[in-house]
FIMARVO-383045 format. One line per 5 residues: number of its first residue (from 1); their letters; for each residue y, x, z of C-alpha. Coordinates in steps of 0.25 Angstrom, whole numbers, always signed. Each point is the difference from the previous one (the first is absolute). Example, Ala and Ser with C-alpha at 12.3 -4.5 7.8 and 13.67 -1.06 7.14 Angstrom:
2
1 = as = -18,+49,+31  +14,+6,-2
***
This chain:
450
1 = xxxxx = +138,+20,+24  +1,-14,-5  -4,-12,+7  -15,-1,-3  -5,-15,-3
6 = xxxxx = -4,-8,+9  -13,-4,-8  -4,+15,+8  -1,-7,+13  -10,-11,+6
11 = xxxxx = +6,-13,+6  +3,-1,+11  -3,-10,+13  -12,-4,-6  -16,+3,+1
16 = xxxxx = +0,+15,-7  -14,-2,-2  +1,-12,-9  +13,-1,-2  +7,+14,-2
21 = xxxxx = +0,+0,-15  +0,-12,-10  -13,+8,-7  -5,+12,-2  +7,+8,-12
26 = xxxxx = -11,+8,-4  -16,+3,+0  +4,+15,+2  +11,+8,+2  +4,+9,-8
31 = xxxxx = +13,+6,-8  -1,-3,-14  +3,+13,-10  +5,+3,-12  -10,-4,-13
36 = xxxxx = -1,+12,-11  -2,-6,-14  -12,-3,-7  -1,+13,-8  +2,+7,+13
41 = xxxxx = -12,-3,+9  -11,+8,-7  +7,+13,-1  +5,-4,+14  -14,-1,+6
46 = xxxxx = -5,+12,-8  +8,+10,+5  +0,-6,+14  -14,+0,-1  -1,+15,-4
51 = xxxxx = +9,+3,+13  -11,+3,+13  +3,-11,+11  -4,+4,+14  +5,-11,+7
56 = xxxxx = -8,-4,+14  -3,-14,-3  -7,-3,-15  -7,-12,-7  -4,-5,-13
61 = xxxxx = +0,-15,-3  -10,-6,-11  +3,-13,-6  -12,-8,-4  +9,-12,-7
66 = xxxxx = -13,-12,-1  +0,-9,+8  -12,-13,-1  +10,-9,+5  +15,+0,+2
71 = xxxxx = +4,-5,+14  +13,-10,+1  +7,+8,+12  -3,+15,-10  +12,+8,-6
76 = xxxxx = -9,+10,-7  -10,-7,-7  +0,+6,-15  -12,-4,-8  -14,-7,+1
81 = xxxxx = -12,+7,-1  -8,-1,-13  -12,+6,-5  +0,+14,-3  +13,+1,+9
86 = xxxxx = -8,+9,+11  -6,+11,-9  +10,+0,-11  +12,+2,+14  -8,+10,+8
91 = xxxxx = -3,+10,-13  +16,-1,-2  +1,+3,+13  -8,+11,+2  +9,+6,-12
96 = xxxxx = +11,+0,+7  -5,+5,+13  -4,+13,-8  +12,-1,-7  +9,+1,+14
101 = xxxxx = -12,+8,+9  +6,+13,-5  +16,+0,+1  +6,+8,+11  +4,-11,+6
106 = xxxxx = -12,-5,+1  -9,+14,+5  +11,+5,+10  -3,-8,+12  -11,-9,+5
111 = xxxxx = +1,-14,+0  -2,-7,+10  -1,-15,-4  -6,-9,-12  +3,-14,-2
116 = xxxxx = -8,-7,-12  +9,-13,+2  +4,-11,-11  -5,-8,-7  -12,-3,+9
121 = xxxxx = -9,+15,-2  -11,-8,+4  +1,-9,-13  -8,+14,-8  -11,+1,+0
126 = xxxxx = -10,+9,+10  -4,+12,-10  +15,+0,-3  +3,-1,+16  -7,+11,+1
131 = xxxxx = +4,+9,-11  +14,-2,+1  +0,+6,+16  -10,+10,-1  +10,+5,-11
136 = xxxxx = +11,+0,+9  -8,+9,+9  -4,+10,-11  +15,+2,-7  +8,-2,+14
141 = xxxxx = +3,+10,+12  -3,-10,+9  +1,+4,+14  -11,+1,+9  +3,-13,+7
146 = xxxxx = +5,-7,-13  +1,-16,+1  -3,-6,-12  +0,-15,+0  -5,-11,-9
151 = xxxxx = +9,-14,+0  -12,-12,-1  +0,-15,-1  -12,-4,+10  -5,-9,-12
156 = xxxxx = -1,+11,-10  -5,+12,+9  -15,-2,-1  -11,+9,+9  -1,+9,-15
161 = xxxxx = +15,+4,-2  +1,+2,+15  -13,+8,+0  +8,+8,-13  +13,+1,+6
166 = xxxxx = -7,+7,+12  -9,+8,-8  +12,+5,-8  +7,+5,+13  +11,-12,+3
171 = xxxxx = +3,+0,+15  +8,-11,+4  +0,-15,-6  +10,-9,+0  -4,-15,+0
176 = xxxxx = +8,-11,-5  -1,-12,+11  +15,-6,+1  -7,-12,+7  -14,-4,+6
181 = xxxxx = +4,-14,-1  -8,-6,-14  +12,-10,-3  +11,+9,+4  -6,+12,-10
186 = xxxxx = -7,-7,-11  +13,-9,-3  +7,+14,-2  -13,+5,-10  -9,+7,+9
191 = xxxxx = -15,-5,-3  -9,+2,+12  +0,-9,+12  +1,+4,+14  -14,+2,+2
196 = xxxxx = -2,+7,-12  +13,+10,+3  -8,+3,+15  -13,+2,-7  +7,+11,-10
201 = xxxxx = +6,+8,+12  -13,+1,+8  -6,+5,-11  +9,+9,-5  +2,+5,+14
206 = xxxxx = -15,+1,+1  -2,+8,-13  +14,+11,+2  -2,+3,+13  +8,+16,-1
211 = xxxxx = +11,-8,-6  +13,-8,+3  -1,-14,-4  +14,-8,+2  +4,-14,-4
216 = xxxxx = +14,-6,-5  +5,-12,+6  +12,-8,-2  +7,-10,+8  +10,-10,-6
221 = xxxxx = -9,-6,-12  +1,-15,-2  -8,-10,+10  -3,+13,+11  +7,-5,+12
226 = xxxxx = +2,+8,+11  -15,-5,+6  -7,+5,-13  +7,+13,+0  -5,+3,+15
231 = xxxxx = -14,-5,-5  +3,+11,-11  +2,+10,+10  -10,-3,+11  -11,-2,-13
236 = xxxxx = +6,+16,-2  -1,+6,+14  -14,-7,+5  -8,-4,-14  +2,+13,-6
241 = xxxxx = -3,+15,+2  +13,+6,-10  +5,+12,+5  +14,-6,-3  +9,-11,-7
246 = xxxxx = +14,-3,-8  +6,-12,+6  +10,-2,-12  +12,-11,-1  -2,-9,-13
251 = xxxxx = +11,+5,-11  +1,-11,-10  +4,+7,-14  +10,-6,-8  -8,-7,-11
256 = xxxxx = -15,+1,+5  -9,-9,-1  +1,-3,+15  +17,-4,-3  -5,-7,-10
261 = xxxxx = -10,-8,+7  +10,-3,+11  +11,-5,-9  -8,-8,-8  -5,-7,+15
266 = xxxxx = -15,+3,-4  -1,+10,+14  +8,-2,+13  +13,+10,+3  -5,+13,+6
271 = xxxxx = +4,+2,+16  +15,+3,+0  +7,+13,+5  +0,-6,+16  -15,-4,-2
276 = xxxxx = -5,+14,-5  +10,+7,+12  -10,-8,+11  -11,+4,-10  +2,+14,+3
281 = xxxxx = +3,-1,+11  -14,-7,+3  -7,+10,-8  +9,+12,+9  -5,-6,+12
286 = xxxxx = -15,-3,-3  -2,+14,-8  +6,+7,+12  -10,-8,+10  -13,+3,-7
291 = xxxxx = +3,+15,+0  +5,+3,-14  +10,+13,-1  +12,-2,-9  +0,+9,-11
296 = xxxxx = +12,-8,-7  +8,-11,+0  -9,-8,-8  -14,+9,+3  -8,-1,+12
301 = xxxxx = -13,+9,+4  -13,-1,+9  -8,+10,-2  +3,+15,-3  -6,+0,-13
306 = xxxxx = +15,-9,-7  +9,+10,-1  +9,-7,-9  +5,+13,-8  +3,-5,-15
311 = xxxxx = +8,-11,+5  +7,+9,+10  +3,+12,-9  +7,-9,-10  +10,-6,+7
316 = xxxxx = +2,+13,+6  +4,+6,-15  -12,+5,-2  -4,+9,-14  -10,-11,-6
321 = xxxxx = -4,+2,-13  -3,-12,-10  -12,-4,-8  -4,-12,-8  +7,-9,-8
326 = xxxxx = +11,-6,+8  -1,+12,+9  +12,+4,+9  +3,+13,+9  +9,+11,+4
331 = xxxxx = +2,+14,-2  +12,+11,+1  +11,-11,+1  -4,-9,-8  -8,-14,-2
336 = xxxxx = -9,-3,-9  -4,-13,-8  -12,+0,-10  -1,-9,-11  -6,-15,+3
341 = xxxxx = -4,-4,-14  -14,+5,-1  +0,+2,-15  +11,+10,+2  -8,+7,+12
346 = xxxxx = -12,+2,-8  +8,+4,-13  +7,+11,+8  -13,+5,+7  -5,+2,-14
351 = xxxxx = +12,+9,-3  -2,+7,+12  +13,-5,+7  +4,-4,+13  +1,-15,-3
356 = xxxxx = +14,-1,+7  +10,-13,-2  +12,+5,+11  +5,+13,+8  +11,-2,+11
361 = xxxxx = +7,+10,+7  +1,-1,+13  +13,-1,+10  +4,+16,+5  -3,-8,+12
366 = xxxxx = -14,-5,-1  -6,+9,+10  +8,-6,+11  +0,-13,-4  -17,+2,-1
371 = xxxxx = +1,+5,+14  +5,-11,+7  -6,-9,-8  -13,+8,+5  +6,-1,+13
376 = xxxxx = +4,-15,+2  -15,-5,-6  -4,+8,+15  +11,-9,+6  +6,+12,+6
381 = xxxxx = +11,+10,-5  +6,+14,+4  +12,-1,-5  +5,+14,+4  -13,+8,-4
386 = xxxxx = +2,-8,-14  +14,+4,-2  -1,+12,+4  -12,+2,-9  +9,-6,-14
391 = xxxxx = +14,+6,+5  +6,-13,+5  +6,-6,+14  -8,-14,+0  +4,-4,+11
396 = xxxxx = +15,-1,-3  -3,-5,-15  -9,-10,+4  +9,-5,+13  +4,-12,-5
401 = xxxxx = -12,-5,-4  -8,+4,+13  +11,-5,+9  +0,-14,-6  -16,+1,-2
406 = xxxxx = -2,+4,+16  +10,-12,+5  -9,-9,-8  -12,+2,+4  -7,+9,-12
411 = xxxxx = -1,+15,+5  +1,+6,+14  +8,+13,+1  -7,+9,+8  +9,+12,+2
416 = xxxxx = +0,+14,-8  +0,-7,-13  -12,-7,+1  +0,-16,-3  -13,-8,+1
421 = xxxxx = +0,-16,-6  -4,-11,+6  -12,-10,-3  +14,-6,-8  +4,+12,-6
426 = xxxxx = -15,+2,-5  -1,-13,-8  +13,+4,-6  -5,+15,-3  +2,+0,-13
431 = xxxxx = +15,-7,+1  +4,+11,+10  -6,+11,-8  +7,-5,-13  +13,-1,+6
436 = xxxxx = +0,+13,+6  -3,+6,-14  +11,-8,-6  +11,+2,+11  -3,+14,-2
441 = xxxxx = +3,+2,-13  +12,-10,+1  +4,+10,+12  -2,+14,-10  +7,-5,-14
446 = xxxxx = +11,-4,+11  +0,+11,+7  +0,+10,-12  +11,-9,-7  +9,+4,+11
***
């Protein structure tokens, strides 16, 4: 094989938790695939759909594309809100979940997992809260255990929809925080003060209390230092009864509104690359501390009730399959992206269509690379086991990397194919998964030329 690039390998003599890499190179890893034309998706879907899947691990995401307000730091804001929006949505959806409910993709198997994300779900209305889960449970095998989870914005998520969410059989909740600090959130477009975002917790935690109630927060925003970040965290651990939290690293989309705003000097820089290192860092020590188990890279538990399963399935490579306008999923090899423009959406509804905009093929691969993936976000992996599993010797392919990875302080190599990462290597996660991916297919197409 060829000299791999050096772009492959962190630096080294330096700091590998802040220094290894010059950023991170993606959000999540993944492998690209090969895009079928536009004609193509429907009848792909349709006869992938008609096909029973069985996998162990099955979701099915719902897109609620409103928000009432787009935040700076957001790269999946779509449209506002307007009247009529919440009922006029929910009917559409509705008719495409009885559209979907009987494919034998769909009926084969349980699902184990829903996710109504967006968009901000909590943006509908209750009566349409309500409708569109208790659906889910009528047209879906959901398994016993079934998670469903509603996304919410603490200043939209008043006692009647979450009274409706519960009485339509939602489970988990998943609050958007990012910050207790007023200045720090509100200058990136969330509305409520401090007070007002610990008020909203204890009561929601006071009205749910059979289901898992988690928050995101975000560390690198403009004007949180490293003291207001630890506020953050200790506002988390002793002001708050969650069952679990996301500490997530601020990704600043090219052309948001939060780039904007920074070039234009109208909001400070965010924390660089070094600064969000020591900010997980902190967050890996206080999290650890107070007791929370570690369910991903990013995700920590405290209670029994956070299992964590959407988020978990699909990175794994899970079958998820998409609903709503700007929906995407997976199913039989193949990804699935449904059409954003809401016109189009309803239009296709109406004609009894799956509203889909893209179908990609995915790598021959996929499974592998989804596996690791799965496995790194745990922050330990069996290579052996894996390669064995997928027909590969991992440990002779990924040599290289994992020699000059181990030297410079990323990963331990802990004998029988097992390597574990460091507190470096788990900041740089989703760099090291993402070269593994892409040196080995470098390593394949090289090895299959020869």
């Amino acid at each position: 094989m060829s000299q791999y690039p050096n772009r492959f390998f962190a630096r080294e003599g330096v700091d590998p938790l802040r220094y290894a890499f010059d950023r991170k190179i993606a959000v999540h890893a993944g492998a690209g695939g090969q895009p079928l034309s536009r004609e193509e998706a429907l009848p792909t879907w349709q006869t992938l759909g008609n096909r029973p899947d069985t996998s162990s691990r099955r979701a099915a995401y719902i897109n609620v594309p409103f928000c009432r307000k787009q935040c700076l730091y957001c790269g999946f804001f779509m449209r506002t809100l307007r009247h009529g929006d919440s009922s006029c949505y929910t009917d559409a959806l509705l008719k495409e979940m009885k559209q979907v409910s009987g494919l034998s993709a769909v009926t084969s198997h349980p699902i184990h997992a829903v996710y109504m994300g967006g968009g901000t779900p909590t943006a509908l209305d209750a009566g349409d809260l309500k409708r569109l889960i208790e659906a889910v449970r009528r047209l879906f095998p959901l398994a016993d255990d079934c998670e469903i989870t509603v996304e919410a914005r603490a200043a939209d998520f008043e006692e009647e929809k979450v009274r409706a969410c519960v009485a339509g059989g939602a489970n988990r909740f998943s609050i958007g925080v990012q910050s207790f600090h007023t200045k720090v959130r509100q200058q990136v477009g969330r509305t409520l003060n401090r007070t007002e975002v610990l008020e909203m917790l204890t009561t929601l935690t006071d009205l749910v209390d059979n289901s898992a109630i988690v928050i995101d927060l975000m560390y690198g925003l403009p004007d949180q230092t490293m003291t207001i970040w630890e506020d953050d965290l200790r506002t988390l651990i002793e002001e708050t009864r969650i069952d679990g939290a996301d500490l997530y690293q601020l990704n600043v989309f090219k052309d948001s509104l939060l780039s904007r705003a920074v070039n234009k000097g109208t909001l400070p820089p965010p924390a660089d690359i070094s600064c969000q290192a020591e900010m997980f860092l902190k967050g890996r020590e206080m999290m650890t501390a107070a007791h929370f188990r570690r369910l991903s890279m990013s995700h920590w538990g405290r209670t029994s009730r956070e299992r964590n399963l959407y988020n978990t399935f699909i990175r794994c490579g899970a079958t998820c399959i998409p609903l709503g306008c700007g929906a995407g999923g997976r199913l039989h090899g193949h990804y699935f992206f449904q059409k954003r423009d809401l016109k189009s959406y309803y239009r296709d509804i109406n004609a009894g269509e799956k509203p889909l905009a893209a179908a990609i093929i995915l790598p021959a691969y996929s499974p592998l690379f989804r596996n690791l993936v799965g496995q790194m976000e745990k922050g330990k992996v069996n290579l052996t086991a894996l390669g064995q599993q997928h027909g590969f010797d991992l440990e002779v392919i990924f040599s290289p990397l994992l020699k000059q990875w181990e030297q410079t302080g990323l990963i331990k190599r802990q004998g029988n194919g097992r390597i574990e990462l460091t507190v470096a290597g788990e900041f740089w996660n989703v760099n090291l998964a993402q070269f593994l991916i892409d040196y080995f297919q470098h390593y394949h197409q090289e090895d299959v030329r020869s």
